[in-house]
C-alpha positions as CSV (number, residue, x, y, z in Angstrom):
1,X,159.1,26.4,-64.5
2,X,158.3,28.9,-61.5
3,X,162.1,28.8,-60.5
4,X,162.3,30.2,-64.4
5,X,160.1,33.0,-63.6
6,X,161.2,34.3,-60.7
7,X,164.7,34.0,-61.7
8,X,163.4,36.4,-64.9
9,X,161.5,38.9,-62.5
10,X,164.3,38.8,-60.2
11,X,166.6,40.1,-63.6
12,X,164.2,42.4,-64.2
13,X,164.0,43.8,-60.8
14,X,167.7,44.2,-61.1
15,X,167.5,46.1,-64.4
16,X,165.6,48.6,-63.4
17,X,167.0,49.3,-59.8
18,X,170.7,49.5,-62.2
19,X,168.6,52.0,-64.9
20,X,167.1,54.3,-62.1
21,X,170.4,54.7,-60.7
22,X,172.7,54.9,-63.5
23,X,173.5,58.3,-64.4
24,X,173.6,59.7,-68.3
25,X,176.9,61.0,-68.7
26,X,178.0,63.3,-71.8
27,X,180.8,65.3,-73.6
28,X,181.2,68.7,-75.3
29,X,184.1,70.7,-75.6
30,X,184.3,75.1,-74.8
31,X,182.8,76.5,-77.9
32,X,180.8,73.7,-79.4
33,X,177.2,73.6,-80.0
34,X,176.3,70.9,-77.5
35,X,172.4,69.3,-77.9
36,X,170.9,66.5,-76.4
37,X,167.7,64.8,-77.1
38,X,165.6,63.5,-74.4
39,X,162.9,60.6,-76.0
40,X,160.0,60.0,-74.4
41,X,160.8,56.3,-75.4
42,X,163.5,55.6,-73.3
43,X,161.6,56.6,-69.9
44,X,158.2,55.1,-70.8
45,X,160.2,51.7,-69.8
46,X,161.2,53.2,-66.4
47,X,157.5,54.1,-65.7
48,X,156.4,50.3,-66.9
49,X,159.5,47.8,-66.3
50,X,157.3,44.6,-67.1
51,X,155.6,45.6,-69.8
52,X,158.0,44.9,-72.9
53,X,158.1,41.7,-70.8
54,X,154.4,41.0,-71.6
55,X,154.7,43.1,-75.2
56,X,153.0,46.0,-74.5
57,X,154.6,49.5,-74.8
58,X,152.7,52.6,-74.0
59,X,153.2,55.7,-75.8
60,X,152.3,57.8,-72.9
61,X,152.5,62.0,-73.2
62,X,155.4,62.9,-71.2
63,X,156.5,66.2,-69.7
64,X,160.5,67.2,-68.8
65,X,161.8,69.3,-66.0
66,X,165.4,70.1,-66.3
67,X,167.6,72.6,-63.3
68,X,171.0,71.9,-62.4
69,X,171.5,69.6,-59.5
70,X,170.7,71.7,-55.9
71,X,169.6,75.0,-58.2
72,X,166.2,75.9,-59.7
73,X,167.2,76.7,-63.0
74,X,169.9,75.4,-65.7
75,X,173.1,76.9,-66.1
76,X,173.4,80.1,-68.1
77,X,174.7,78.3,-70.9
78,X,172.4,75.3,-71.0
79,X,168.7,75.8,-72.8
80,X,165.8,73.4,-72.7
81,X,162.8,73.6,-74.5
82,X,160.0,70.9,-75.2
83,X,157.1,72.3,-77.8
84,X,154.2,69.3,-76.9
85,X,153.8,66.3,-74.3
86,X,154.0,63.9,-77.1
87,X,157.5,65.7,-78.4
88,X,160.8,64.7,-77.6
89,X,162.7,67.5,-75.2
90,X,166.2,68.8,-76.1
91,X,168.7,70.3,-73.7
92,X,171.0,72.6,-76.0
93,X,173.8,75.1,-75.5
94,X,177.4,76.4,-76.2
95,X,179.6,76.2,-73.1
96,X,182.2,79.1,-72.6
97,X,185.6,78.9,-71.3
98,X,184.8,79.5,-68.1
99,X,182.1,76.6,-68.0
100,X,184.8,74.1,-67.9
101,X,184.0,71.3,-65.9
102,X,181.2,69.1,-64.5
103,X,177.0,70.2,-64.6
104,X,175.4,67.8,-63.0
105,X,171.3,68.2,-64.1
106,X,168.4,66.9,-62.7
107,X,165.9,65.7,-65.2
108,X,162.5,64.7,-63.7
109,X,159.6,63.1,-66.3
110,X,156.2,63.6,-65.4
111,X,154.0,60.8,-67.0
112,X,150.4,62.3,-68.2
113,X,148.5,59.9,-68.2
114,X,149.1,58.1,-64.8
115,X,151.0,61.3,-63.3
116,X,153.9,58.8,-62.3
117,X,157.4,61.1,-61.6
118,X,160.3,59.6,-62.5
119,X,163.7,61.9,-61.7
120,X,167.2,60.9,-63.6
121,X,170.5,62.5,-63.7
122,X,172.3,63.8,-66.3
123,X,176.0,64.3,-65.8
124,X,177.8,67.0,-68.3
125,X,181.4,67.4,-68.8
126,X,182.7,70.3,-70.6
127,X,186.6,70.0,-71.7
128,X,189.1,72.7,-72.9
129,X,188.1,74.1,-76.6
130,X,189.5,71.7,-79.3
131,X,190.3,72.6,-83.2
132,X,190.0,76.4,-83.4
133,X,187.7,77.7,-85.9
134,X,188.9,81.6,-87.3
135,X,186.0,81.6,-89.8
136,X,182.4,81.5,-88.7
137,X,179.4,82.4,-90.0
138,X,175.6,83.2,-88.8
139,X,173.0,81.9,-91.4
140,X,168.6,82.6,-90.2
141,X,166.5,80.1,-92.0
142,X,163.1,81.3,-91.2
143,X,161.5,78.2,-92.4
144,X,162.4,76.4,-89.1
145,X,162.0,75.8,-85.2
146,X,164.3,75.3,-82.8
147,X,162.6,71.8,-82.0
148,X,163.3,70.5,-85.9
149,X,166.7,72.0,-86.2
150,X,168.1,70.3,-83.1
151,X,167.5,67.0,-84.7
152,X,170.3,65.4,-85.7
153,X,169.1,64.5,-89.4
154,X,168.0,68.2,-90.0
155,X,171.1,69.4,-88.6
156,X,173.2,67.4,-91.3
157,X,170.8,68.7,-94.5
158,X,171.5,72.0,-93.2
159,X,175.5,71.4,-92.7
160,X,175.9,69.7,-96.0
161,X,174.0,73.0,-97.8
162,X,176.5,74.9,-96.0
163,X,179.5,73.3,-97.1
164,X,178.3,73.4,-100.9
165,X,177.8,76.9,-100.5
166,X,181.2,77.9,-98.3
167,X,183.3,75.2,-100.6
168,X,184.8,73.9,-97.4
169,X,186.8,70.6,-98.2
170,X,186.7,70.2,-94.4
171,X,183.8,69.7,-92.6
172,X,181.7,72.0,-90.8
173,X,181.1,72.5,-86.7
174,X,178.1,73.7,-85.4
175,X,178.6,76.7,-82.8
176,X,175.5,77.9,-82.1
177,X,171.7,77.6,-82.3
178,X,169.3,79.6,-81.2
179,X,165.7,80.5,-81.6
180,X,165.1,83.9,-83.7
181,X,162.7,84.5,-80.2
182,X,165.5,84.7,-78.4
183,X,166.9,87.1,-80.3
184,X,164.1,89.7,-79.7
185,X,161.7,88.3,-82.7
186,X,158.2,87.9,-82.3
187,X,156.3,84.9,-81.6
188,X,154.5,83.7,-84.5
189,X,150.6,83.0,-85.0
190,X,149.1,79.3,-84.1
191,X,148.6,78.6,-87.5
192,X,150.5,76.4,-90.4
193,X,152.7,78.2,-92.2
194,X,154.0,80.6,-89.4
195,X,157.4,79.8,-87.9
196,X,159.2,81.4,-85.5
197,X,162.6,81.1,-87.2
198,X,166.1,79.8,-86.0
199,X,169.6,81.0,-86.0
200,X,172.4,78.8,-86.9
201,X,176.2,79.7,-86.5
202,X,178.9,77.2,-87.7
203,X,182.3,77.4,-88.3
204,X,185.5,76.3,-89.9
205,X,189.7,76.4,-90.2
206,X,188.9,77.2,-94.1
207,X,188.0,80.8,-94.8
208,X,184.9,82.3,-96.3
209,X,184.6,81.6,-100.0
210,X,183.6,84.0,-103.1
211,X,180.3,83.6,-102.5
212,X,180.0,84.1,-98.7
213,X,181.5,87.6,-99.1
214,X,179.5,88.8,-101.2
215,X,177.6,89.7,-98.1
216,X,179.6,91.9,-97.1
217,X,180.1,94.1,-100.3
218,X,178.3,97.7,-99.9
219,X,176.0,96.7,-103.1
220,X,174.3,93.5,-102.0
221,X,173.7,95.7,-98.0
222,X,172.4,98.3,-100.0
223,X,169.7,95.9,-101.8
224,X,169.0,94.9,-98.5
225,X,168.0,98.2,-97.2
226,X,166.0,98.6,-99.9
227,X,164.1,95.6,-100.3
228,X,164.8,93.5,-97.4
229,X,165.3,91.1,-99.9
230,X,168.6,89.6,-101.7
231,X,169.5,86.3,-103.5
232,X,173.0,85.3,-104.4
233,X,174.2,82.7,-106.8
234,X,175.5,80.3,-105.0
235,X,172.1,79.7,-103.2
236,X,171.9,75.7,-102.3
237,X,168.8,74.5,-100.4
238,X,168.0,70.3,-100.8
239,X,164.9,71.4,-98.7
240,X,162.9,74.6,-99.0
241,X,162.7,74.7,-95.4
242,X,166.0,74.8,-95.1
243,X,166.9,77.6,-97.3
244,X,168.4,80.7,-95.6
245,X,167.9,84.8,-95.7
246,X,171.0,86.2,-96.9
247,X,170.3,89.7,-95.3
248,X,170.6,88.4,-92.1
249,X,173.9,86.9,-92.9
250,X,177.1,87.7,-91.0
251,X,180.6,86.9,-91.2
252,X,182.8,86.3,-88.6
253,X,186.6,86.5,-89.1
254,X,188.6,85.5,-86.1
255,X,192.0,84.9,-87.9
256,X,193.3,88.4,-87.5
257,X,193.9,89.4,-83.3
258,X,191.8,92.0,-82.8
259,X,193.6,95.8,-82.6
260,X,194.6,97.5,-80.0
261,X,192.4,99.8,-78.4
262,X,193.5,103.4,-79.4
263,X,196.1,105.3,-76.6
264,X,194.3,108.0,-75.3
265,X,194.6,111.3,-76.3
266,X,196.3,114.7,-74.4
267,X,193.4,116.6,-73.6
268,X,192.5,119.7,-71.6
269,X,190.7,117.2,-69.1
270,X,193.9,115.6,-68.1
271,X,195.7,117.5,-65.2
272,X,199.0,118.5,-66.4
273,X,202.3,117.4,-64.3
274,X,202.5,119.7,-61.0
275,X,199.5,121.1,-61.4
276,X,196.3,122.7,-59.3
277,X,193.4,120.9,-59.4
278,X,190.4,123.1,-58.9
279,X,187.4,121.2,-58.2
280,X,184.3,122.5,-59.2
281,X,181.9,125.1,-57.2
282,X,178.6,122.9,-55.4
283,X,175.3,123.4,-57.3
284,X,173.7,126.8,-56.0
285,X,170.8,126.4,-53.4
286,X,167.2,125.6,-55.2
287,X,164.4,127.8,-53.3
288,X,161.6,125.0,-53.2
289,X,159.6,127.9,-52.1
290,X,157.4,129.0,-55.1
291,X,156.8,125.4,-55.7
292,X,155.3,124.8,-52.5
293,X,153.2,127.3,-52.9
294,X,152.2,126.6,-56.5
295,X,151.7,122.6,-55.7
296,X,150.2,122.5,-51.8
297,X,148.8,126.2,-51.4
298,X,147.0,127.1,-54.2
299,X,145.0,124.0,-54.5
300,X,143.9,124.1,-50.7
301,X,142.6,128.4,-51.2
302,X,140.7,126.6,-54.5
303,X,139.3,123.9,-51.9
304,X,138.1,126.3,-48.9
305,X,136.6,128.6,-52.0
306,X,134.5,125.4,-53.3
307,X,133.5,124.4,-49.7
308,X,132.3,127.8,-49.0
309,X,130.2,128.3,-51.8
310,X,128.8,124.8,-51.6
311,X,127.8,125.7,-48.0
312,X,125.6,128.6,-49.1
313,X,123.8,127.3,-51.7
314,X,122.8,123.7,-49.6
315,X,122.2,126.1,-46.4
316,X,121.5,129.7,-47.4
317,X,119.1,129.3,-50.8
318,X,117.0,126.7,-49.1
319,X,112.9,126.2,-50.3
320,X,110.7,128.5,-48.2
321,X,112.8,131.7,-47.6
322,X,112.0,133.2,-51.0
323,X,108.7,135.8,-50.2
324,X,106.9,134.5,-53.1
325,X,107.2,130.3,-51.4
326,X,105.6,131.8,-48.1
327,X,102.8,133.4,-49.7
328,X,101.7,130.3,-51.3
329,X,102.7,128.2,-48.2
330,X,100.0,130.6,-46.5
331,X,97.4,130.3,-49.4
332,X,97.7,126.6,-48.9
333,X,97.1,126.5,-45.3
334,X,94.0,129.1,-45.5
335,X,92.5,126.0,-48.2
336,X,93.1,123.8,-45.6
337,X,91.5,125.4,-42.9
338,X,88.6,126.5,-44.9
339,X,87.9,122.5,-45.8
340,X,88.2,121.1,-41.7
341,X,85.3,124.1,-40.7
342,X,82.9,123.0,-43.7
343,X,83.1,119.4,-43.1
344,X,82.3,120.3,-38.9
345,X,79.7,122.6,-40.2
346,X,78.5,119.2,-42.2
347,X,78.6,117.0,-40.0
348,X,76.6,119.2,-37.4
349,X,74.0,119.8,-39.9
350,X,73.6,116.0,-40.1
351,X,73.5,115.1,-36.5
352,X,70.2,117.5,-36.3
353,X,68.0,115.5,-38.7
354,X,65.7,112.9,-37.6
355,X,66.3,110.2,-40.1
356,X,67.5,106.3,-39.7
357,X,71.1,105.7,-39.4
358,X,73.3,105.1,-42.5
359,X,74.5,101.3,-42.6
360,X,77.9,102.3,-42.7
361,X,76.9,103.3,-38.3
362,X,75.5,100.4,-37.2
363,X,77.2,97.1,-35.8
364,X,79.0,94.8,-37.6
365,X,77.4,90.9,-37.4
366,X,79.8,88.0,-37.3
367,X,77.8,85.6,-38.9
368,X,79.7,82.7,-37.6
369,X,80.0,83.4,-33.6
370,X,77.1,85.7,-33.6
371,X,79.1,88.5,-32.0
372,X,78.2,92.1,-33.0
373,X,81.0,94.8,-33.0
374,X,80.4,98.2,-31.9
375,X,80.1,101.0,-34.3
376,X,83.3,103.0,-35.4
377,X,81.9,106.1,-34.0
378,X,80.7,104.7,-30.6
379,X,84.9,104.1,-30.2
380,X,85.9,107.2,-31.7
381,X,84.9,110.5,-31.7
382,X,83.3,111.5,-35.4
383,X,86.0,114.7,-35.6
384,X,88.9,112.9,-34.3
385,X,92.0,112.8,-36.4
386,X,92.8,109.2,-35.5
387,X,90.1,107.6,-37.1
388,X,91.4,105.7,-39.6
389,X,90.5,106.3,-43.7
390,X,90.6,102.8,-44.5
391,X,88.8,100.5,-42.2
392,X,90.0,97.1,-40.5
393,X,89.3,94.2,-42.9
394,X,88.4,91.0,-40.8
395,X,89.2,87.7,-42.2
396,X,85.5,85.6,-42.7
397,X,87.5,82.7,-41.5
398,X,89.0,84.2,-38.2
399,X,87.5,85.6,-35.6
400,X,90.7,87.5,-35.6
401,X,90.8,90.6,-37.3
402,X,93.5,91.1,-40.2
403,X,96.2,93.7,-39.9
């Protein structure tokens, strides 16, 4: 029995060493609409090898980083998009002639909810173009994102509408899709109903039919311009969000070679056989002068103007020099005086009586320490000016006095 279970975790082991290293290969041809889903599914099992074992499968929010092997980004033909952790990524895109060959992409899964990173590869062949398609056409279903378009079941519905409407006995190819964003449309408001719209180009060996060109008659552009708005009768939608805008509807034929470009024209530009060639005088001198003046000068004169008569008013019109300020500075001063020679004439007139001394003269009693403090006047003279107007307050608790 335990030779059993190691020989199953050894298999296991094995599996997913093979898995990690095995490489997803893929095929488009030059032309073709090329989209590959990328399901969160098929990685959870490389984050947690032994769980299917025991039976439990996490559905774990996933995030996808795609760039072309030893590049930061995808190539310029190659799109990726992912709307929501718990959504399934696609990698989408319509190689061109000259992206014939091997892409080899780097596709590294971030895990949410244990922030594991697992990193696969993704190898991409493009081959020459196959069938040639002469007749496409652009269809915009507003009803749509990219995300639901790229599915494979979606994509069908929307082919099979198609091919009712085109009357193609052959079936359909998918060019191109592409998100109406990308096209210079706005992004749409975070709420239900709002849809950012998607492009979808397809084509075929069959032409157009009836119906299709109607599109391009002058009438059915001219209700277009006017309403913005145009139905046809050979509408076909087997689900309303699938149902197309026919204004926004172009035709593409392909079956005719383009013409030639037009020969040029004999003009009085071309030099004639033999001829002078007179270049052109050089572009007369520009005097910079006046602007110089009008830009740097003037502004600095209108500068040394402001400073100047800034400089008077903070220095010249000062408080005091008017006549009218001195003669009430004196008035004031003559008030003052008056007041200091009646309180001297007071306080001699006080001295002179024979009467006992106010309490507000005599010592000051500390009734804790018994210490008595000499009397304010004894320390200062009674007319000096630094005898303070509000006298020390001594703390009862302190012998200290308090500042």
């Amino acid at each position: 029995m335990a030779d059993k279970s190691w020989e199953l975790c050894l298999t296991v082991c094995l599996a997913c060493l093979l898995a990690v290293h095995a490489d997803i290969k893929a095929f488009t041809q030059v032309g073709q609409l090329f989209v590959h889903e990328l399901k969160r599914e098929t990685f959870q099992g490389d984050f947690e090898p032994f769980l299917k074992h025991y039976g439990r499968v996490y559905d774990d929010p996933m995030v996808f980083k795609c760039n072309k092997q030893y590049f930061p980004d995808l190539p310029h033909w190659l799109r990726f998009t992912q709307r929501h952790p718990m959504d399934n990524g696609f990698l989408y895109g319509t190689p061109l002639e000259e992206d014939q060959g091997k892409n080899v992409i780097e596709i590294t899964v971030i895990n949410k909810r244990s922030y594991d990173t697992f990193r696969d590869r993704m190898v991409i062949t493009v081959g020459p173009p196959g069938k040639k398609m002469p007749y496409q056409a652009e269809f915009y279903i507003p009803l749509r994102e990219i995300e639901k378009v790229l599915s494979s079941d979606v994509q069908d519905d929307i082919k099979n509408d198609i091919q009712k409407m085109w009357g193609a006995t052959h079936r359909l190819t998918f060019v191109n899709i592409s998100s109406a964003i990308e096209r210079g449309g706005r992004v749409p408001l975070p709420l239900p109903g709002h849809y950012e719209g998607v492009y979808v180009k397809l084509g075929s060996e069959q032409p157009f039919s009836d119906c299709l060109l109607r599109t391009e008659r002058p009438e059915h552009r001219q209700q277009c311009r006017a309403t913005e708005k145009a139905s046809t009768s050979c509408t076909v939608c087997s689900d309303p969000s699938n149902c197309i805008t026919w204004c926004n509807t172009t035709l593409i034929d392909l079956s005719k070679p383009p013409p030639p470009p037009p020969a040029p024209t004999r003009g009085s530009e071309i030099l004639e056989a033999q001829g002078f060639y007179d270049p052109p005088e050089s572009p007369p001198t520009h005097d910079y002068l006046p602007a110089y003046i009008g830009m740097v000068i003037v502004p600095l004169v209108l500068i040394v103007l402001l400073c100047a008569v800034l400089a008077y008013v903070m220095c010249c019109r000062r408080e005091g020099v008017d006549k009218r300020d001195a003669k009430t500075a004196d008035i004031q001063l003559y008030h003052h005086r008056t007041i200091h020679s009646d309180s001297d004439e007071l306080r001699g007139m006080a001295d002179s009586r024979h009467a006992s001394r106010p309490q507000s003269t005599l010592p000051m009693f500390n009734a804790r320490t018994g210490e008595r403090m000499p009397a304010l006047q004894r320390q200062f003279h009674a007319d000096s000016p630094h005898i303070p107007l509000i006298m020390a307050q001594q703390d009862p608790n302190t012998d200290i006095p308090s500042r």
